[in-house]
C-alpha positions in Angstrom: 8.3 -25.6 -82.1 8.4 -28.2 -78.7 4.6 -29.3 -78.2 3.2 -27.9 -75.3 3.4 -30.0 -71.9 0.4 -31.5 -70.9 -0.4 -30.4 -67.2 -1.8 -32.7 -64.5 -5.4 -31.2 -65.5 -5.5 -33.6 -68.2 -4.6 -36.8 -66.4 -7.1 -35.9 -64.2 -10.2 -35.0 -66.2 -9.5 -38.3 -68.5 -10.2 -40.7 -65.7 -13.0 -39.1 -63.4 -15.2 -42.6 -63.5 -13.0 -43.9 -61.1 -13.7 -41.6 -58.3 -17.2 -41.6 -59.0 -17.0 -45.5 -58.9 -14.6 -45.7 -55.4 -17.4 -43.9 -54.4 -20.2 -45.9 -55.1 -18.1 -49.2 -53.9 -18.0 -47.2 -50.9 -22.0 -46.5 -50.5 -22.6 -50.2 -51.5 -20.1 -51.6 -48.7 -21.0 -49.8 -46.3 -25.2 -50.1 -47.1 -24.4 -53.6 -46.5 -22.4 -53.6 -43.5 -25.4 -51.8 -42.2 -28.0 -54.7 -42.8 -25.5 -57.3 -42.0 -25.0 -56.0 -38.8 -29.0 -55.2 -38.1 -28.6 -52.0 -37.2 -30.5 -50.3 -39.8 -31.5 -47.3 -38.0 -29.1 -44.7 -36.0 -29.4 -45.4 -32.4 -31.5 -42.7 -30.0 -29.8 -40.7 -27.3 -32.3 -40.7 -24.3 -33.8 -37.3 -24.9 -35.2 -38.6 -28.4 -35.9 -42.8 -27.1 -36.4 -42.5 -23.2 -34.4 -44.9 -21.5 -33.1 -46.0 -17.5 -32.1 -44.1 -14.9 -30.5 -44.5 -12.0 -29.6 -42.8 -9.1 -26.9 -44.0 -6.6 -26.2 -42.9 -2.8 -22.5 -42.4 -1.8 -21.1 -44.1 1.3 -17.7 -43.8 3.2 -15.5 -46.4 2.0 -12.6 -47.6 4.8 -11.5 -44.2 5.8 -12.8 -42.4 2.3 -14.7 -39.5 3.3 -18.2 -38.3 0.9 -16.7 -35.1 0.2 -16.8 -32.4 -3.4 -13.4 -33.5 -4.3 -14.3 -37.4 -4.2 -17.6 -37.3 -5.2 -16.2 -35.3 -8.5 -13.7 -38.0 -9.0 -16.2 -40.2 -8.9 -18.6 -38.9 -11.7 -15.5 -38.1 -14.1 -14.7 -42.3 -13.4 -18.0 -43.3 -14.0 -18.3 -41.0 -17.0 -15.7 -42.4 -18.5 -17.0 -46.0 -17.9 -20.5 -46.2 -19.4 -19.7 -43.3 -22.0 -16.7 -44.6 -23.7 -15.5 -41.9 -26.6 -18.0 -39.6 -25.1 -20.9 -40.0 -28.0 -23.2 -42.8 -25.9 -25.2 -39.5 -24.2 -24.8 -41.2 -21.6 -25.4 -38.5 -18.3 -23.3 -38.8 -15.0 -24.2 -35.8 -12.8 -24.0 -35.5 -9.3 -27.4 -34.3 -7.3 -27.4 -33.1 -3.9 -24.1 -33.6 -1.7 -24.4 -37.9 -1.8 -26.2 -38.9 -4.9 -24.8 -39.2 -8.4 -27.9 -39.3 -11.0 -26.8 -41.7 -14.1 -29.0 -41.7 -16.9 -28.6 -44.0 -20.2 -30.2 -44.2 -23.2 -32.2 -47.2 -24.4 -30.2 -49.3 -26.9 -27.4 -49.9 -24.3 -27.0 -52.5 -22.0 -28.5 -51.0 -19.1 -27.8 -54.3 -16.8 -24.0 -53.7 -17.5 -24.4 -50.1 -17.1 -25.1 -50.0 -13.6 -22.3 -52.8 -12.9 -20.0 -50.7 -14.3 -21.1 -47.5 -12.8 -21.5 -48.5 -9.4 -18.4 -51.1 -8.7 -15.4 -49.9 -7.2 -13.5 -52.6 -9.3 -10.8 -52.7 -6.5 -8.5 -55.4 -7.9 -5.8 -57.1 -5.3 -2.9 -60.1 -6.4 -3.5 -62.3 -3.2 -1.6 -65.8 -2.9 -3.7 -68.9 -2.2 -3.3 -70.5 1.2 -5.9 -73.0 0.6 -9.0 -73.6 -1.3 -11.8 -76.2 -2.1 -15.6 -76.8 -3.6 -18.2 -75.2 -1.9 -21.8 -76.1 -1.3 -23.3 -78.8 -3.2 -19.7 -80.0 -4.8 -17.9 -79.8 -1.5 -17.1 -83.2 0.3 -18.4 -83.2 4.0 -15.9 -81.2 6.4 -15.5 -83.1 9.8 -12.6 -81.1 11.0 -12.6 -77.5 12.2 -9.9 -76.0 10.0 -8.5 -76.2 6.6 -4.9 -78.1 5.8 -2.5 -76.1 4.0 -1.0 -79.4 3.0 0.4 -79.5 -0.5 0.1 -82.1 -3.0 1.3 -82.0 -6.9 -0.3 -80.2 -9.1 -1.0 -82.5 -12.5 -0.2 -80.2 -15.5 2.0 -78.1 -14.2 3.8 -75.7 -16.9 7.6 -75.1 -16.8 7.2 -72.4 -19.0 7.8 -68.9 -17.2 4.2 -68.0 -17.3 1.1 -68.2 -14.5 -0.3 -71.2 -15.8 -4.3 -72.0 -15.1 -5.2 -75.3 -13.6 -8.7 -77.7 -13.3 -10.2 -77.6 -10.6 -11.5 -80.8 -9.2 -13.7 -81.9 -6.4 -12.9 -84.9 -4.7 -15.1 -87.0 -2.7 -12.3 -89.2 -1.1 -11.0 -86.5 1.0 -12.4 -86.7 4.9 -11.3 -82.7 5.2 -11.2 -79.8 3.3 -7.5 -80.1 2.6 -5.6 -78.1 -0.1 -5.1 -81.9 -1.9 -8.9 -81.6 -2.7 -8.5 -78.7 -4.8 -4.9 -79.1 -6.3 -6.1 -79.0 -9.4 -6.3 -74.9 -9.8 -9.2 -73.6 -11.6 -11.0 -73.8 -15.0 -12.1 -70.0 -15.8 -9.2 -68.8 -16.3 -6.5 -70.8 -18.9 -3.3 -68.6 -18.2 -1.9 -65.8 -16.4 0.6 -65.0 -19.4 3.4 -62.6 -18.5 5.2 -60.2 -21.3 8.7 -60.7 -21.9 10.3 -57.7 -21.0 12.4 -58.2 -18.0 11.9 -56.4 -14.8 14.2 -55.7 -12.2 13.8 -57.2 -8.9 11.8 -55.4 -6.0 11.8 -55.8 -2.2 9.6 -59.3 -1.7 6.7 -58.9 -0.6 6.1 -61.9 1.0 5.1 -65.5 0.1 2.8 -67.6 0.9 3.0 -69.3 4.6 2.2 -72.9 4.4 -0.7 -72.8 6.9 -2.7 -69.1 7.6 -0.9 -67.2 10.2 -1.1 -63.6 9.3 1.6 -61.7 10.9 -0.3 -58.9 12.2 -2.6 -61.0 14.0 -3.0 -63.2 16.7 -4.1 -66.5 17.2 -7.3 -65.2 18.2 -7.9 -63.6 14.7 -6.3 -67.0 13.0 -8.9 -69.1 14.8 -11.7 -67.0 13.5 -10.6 -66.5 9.5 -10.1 -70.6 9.7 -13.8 -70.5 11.1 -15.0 -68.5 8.8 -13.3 -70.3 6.2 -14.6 -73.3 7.4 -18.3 -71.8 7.6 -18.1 -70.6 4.0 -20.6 -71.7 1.8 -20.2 -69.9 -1.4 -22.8 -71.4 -2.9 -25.4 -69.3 -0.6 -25.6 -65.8 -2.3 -26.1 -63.9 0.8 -22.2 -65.6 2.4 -20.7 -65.4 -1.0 -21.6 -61.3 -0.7 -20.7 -61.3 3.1 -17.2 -63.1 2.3 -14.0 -60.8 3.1 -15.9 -57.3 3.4 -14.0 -55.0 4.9 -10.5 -56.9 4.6 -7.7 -55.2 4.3 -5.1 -55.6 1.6 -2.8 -56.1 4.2 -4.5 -58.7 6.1 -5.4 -62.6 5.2 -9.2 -62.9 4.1 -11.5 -65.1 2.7 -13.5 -65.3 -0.8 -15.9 -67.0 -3.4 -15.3 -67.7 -6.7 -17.1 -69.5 -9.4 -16.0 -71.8 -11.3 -18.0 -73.6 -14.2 -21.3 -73.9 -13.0 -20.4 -74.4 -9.3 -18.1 -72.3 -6.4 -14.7 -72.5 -4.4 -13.8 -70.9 -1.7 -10.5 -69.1 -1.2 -8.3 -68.2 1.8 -6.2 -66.2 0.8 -2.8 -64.0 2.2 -1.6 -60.7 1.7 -2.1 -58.4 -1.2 1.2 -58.7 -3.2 0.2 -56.1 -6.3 -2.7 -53.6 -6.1 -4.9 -52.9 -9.2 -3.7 -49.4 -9.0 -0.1 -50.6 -10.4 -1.9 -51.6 -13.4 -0.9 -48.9 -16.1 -3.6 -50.0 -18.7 -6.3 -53.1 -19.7 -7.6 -53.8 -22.6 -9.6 -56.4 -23.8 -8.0 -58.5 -26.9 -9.0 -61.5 -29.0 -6.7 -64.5 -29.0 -5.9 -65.6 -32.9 -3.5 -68.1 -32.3 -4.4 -69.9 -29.7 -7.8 -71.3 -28.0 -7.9 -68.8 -25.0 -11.0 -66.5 -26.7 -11.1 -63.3 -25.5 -8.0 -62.1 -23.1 -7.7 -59.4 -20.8 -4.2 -58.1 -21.2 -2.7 -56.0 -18.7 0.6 -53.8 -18.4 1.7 -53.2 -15.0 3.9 -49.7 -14.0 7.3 -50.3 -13.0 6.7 -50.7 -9.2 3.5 -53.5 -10.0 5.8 -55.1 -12.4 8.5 -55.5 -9.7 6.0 -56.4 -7.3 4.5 -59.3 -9.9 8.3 -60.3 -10.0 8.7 -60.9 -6.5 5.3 -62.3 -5.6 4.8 -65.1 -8.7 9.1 -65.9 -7.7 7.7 -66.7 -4.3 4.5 -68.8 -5.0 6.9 -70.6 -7.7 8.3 -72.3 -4.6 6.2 -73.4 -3.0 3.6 -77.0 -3.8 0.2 -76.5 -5.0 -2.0 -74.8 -4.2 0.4 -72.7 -2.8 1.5 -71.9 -5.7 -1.6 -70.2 -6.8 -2.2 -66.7 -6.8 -6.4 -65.7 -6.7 -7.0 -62.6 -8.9 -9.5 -60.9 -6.8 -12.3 -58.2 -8.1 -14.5 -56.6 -5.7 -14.1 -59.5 -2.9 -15.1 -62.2 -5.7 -11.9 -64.3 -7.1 -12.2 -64.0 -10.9 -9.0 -66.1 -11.8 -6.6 -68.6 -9.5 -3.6 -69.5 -12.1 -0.7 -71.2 -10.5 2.8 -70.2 -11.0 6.0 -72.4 -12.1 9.0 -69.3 -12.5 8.7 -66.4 -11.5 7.0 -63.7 -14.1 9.6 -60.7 -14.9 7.3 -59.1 -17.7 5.4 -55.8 -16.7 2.6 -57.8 -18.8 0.2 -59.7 -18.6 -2.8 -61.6 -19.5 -6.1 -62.8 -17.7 -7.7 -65.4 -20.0 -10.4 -68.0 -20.0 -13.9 -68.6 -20.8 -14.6 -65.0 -21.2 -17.2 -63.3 -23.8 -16.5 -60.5 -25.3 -18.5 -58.7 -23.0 -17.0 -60.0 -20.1 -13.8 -59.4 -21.1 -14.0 -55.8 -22.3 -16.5 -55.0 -19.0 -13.2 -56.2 -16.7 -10.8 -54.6 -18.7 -12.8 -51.3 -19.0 -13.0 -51.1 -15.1 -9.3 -51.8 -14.7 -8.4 -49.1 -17.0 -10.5 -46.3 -15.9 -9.5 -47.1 -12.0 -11.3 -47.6 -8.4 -14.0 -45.3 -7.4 -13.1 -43.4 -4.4 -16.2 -44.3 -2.5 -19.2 -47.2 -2.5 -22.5 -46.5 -4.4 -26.1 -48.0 -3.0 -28.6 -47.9 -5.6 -31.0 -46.1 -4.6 -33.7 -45.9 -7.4 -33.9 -47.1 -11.1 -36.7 -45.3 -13.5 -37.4 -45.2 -16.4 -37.4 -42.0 -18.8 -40.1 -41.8 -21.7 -39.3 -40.1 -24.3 -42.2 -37.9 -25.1 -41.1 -34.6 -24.6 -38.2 -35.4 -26.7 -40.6 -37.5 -29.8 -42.1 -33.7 -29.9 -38.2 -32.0 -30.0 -37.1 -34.4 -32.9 -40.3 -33.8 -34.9 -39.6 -30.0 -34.4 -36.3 -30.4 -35.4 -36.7 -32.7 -38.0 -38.9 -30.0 -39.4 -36.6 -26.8 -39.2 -34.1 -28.7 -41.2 -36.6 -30.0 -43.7 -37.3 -26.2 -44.2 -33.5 -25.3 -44.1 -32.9 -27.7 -46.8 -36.1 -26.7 -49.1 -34.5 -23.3 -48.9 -31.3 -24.3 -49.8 -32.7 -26.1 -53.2 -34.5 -23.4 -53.9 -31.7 -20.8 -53.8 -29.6 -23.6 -55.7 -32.3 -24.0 -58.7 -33.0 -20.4 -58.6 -29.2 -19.4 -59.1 -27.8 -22.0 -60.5 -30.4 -23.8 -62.4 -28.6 -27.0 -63.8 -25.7 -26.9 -61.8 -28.2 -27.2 -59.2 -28.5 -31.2 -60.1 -25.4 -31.5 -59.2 -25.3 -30.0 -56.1 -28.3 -32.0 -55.0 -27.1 -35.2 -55.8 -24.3 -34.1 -54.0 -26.3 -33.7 -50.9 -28.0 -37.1 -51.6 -24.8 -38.4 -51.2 -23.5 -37.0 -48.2 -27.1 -37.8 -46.6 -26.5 -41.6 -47.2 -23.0 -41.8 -46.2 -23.7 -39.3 -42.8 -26.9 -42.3 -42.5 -25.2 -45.1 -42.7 -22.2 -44.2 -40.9 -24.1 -42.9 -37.7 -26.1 -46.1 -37.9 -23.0 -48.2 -37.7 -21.3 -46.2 -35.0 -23.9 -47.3 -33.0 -22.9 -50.6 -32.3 -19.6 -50.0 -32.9 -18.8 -47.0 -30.5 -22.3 -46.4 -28.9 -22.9 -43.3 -30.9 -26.2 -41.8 -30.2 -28.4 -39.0 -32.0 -29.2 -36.7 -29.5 -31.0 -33.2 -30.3 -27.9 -31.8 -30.6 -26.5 -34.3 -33.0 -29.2 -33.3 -35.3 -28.5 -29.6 -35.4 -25.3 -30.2 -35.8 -26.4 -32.9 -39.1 -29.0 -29.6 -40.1 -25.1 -27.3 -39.5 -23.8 -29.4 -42.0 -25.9 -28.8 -44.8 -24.8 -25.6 -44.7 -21.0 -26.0 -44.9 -21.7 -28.7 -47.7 -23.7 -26.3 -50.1 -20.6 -23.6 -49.4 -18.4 -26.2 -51.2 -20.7 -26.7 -54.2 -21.0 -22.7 -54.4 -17.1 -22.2 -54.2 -16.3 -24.3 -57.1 -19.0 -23.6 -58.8 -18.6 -19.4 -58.7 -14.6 -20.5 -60.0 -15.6 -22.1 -62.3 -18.2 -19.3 -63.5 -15.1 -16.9 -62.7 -13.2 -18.6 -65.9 -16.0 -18.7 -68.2 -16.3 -14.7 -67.4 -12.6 -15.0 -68.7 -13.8 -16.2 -72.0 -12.9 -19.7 -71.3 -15.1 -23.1 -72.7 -16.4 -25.4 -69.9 -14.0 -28.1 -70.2 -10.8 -26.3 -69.5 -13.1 -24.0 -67.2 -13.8 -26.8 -64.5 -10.3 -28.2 -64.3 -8.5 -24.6 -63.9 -11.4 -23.6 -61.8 -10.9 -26.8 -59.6 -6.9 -26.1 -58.2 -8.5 -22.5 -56.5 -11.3 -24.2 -55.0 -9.9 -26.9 -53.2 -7.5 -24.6 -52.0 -10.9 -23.0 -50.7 -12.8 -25.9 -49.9 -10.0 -27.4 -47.3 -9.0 -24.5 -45.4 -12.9 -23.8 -45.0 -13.6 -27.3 -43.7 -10.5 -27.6 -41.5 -11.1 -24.9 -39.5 -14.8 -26.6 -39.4 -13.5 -29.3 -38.2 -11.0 -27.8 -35.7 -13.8 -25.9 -34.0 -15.8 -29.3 -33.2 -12.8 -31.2 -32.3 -12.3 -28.6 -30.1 -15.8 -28.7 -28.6 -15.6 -32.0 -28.8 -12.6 -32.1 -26.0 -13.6 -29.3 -23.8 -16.9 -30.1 -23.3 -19.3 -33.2 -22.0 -22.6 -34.8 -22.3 -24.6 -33.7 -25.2 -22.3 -30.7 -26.9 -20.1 -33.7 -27.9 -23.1 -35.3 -30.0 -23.1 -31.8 -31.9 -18.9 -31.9 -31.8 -18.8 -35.3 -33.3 -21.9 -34.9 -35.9 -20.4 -31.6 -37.2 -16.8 -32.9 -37.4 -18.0 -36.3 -38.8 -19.8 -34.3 -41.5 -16.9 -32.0 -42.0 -14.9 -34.9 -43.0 -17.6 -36.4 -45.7 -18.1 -33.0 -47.2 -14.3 -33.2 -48.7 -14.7 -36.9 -49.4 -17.8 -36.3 -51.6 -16.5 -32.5 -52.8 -13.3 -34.6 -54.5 -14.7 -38.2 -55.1 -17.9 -37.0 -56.0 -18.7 -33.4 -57.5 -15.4 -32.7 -59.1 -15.6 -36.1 -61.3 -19.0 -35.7 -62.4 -18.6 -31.9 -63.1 -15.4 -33.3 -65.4 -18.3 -35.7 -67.1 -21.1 -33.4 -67.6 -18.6 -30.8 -69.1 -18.7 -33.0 -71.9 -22.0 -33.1 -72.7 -23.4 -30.2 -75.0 -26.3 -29.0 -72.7 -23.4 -28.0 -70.5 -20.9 -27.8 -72.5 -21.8 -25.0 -74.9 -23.4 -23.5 -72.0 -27.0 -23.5 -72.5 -29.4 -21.0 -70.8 -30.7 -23.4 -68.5 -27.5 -24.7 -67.6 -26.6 -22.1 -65.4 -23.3 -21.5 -67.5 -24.4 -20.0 -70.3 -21.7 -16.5 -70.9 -24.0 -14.2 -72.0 -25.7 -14.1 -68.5 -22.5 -14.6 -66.9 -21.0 -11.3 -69.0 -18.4 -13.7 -70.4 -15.5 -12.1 -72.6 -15.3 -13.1 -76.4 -13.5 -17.1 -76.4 -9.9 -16.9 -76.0 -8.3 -18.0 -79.1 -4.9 -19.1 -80.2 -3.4 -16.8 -82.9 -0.6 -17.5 -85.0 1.9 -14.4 -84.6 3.8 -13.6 -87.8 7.8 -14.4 -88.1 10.7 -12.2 -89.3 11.1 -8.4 -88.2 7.7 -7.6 -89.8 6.0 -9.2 -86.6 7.7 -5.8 -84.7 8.5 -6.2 -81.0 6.9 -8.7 -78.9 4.9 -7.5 -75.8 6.4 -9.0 -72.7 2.4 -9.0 -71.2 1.1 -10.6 -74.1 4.0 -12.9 -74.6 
């Protein structure tokens, strides 16, 4: 007679230490990721820690008018800005029919927060004309107008990429010639482009060697070399005035810093708007000694523009060869250019921090608001009214879950053990996760982020109870513990995952269709969702496999919660050994 095959049941209930210990490597990395990082507490939302805010006043911006539709546009922006994946409870409402109301929680960098909220982040590709130090670096200026004389460029790079330059100041020049500043810029290191080629565009119009815009008369030329001339950049008040209201079609003037001093810029045309910039991110530079990059992918009409400008300034003798990267009036970057970039890519880089880099690259993806912001007001919110909410709610689920241990030791006595170290576990792991997806993500525990943790408990203790009423289903069947638990096991999990996905797909729903602080109960509900099945399989299965081998359980004491008597339990199934030969008599197909 063949042995009888051993099913997968076996394998599985021989090794169940290994869950329990992938588990516990889990706990203990991730406990101390949340010390090493400092961030040993889950971050507030503002209704639970206070925090800033701010309100801003709209104002027409050159021909934009302060309407519903713009207004909308510019809260959904703006959301999108300071509130990342949505979990930051960060607010962005709109009040009245010219004021957006922004409110952010404490633990986030309100400074940044109201850059990013109230810049328009318009981003233009304007060729240099000319540019020197300003203010206490520049060299004395006796002549009226800037030279847009060219001189070589030291360091120039063949390769076919925007190349950055050092500036220099140069007290041997009698005039605020383009020779003086020849050097390009130290900020940014390289304007690198990708490497997919790009086909070629209508030009758009190089660089003129002296700065004669073509819609203008001399009139006009006289008084941006005047201004130009006038510019001291290193005077807060000019470096703010310089270029307002330009228009990307028109020459201007503008600041930029460089190191711990200024240049100023005149510039030409806008060759590429920052709307033709499909995406920015923010990325770290491995291989090289750039730091933190901004990298940029251009649609196909910027990258055909990029093409034809940086083919044009290639031609042409520093600094004329220079293209400014200008941000809100202020020139972040000034790389020069030695071949013409046909990539739809490319990178800003320099002495950025993280910060800086992901602040630039945020505004660039999420676009240009439609309309200026004054700031009108900045309070600050306390955060009594919600200290009394969270100690409220804090309570109700304390309550909740002395409820649900009762019922557990009440009905299921020692299998109640398990089900509350069960809960221990998802407690940690939900803890120590929200406290890391603070820094990481700005995740903050809102009011409704804690119902949705006090949801949860619920939806884990319906796991527990599944597997636990299959497994007292076999031992009704006359079955032992051991093989109990592991044929039990296949019907729960069936049970277990079709209950928590369609857990999960109702807050990943909510978490999409709504905003504000729904998604804190979305993402706390779905993020618990997820740790129920990690700690149903890696956790309560394995140890139910262990403790079926210990007597107490095992041979199903009354305090165990197993015991068949109580549970009505069948006689033990036995093996019998049916007689051979004709006097066994037919054999019954069912019993068979």
């Amino acid at each position: 007679m063949a042995a009888p095959k051993k099913g997968r049941s076996a394998s599985a209930q021989s090794k169940p230490g290994r869950s329990l210990a992938l588990i516990l490597i889990a706990i203990v990395a991730l406990t101390g990721g949340m010390f090493a990082s400092g961030h040993t507490t889950p971050r507030l939302g503002i209704d639970l820690a206070g925090g800033t805010s701010i309100t801003l006043k709209a104002k027409a911006d050159q021909g934009s008018a302060v309407n519903k539709a713009n207004m909308d546009t510019a809260v959904e922006i703006m959301n999108r800005r300071v509130n990342g994946l949505g979990v930051s409870e960060a607010e962005v409402q709109t009040q009245g029919t010219d004021n957006i109301i922004v409110n952010i929680p404490r633990g986030t960098n309100s400074k940044e927060a109201k850059q990013q909220v109230g810049t328009t982040a318009k981003l233009y590709f304007r060729p240099v004309l000319a540019s020197e130090p300003s203010g206490a670096a520049a060299s004395p200026s006796p002549s009226g107008s800037p030279s847009a004389g060219s001189s070589p460029k030291p360091g120039s790079s063949s390769s076919p990429s925007a190349s950055s330059s050092q500036k220099a100041s140069s007290s041997s020049s009698t005039s605020p010639t383009s020779s003086a500043t020849t050097q390009g810029r130290a900020v940014t290191d390289a304007l690198k482009a990708g490497s997919s080629p790009s086909p070629s565009a209508t030009p758009t119009g190089g660089p003129s060697p002296k700065p004669t815009p073509s819609a203008s008369g001399g009139t006009d030329t006289a008084k941006l070399q005047a201004a130009y001339t006038a510019l001291d950049c290193s005077n807060q008040d000019d470096r703010a005035k310089a270029g307002n209201n330009a228009k990307p079609g028109d020459p201007t003037i503008a600041c930029g810093k460089v190191g711990k001093g200024y240049y100023k810029y005149l510039l030409g045309p806008a060759g590429v708007d920052g709307t033709e910039v499909k995406k920015a991110q923010a990325i770290f530079d491995t291989q090289g000694a750039s730091g933190w990059q901004v990298q940029m992918t251009f649609n196909s009409t910027g990258a055909k523009k990029f093409a034809d400008i940086t083919g044009e300034l290639a031609k042409n003798q520093a600094p004329q060869n220079e293209f400014g990267i200008v941000l809100d009036g202020e020139v972040v970057s000034s790389p020069y250019v030695s071949q013409a970039i046909t990539g739809g890519q490319a990178e800003i880089s320099g002495s950025f921090t993280q910060q800086e880099a992901q602040s630039l690259a945020n505004m660039l993806s999420y676009g240009a608001l439609p309309l200026s912001f004054q700031e009108q007001s900045v309070t600050t919110v306390t955060a009594a009214l919600g200290g009394q909410q969270l100690h409220a709610g804090l309570l109700a689920g304390a309550i909740g879950l002395a409820l649900v241990v009762l019922y557990l030791v009440v009905y299921y006595r020692g299998l109640s053990l398990v089900a509350m170290a069960s809960l221990v576990v998802s407690a940690i792991l939900t803890y120590v996760i929200m406290s890391l997806l603070g820094p990481a993500i700005h995740f903050a525990l809102n009011l409704p982020a804690v119902c949705g943790a006090i949801v949860a408990i619920g939806i884990t203790a319906d796991s527990f109870i599944v597997y636990f009423e299959r497994i007292r289903d076999e031992i009704r069947e006359g079955r032992s513990l051991r093989p109990a638990v592991e044929r039990a096991w296949p019907r729960a999990r069936r049970t277990v995952l079709v209950s928590d996905f369609v857990s999960f797909l109702a807050a990943a729903v909510l978490f999409i269709v709504t905003v504000g602080k729904v998604q804190g109960f979305a993402f706390t509900l779905g993020l618990t969702t997820v740790l129920d099945v990690v700690v149903v399989f890696l956790f309560t299965k394995p140890l139910m496999t262990l403790l079926a081998r210990r007597k107490f359980f095992g041979n199903g004491h009354k305090w165990s919660g197993l015991d068949p008597k109580s549970l009505g339990g069948k006689p033990p199934l036995r093996r019998t050994r049916r007689p051979a030969g004709p006097a066994a008599g037919p054999v019954d197909p069912k019993e068979a």
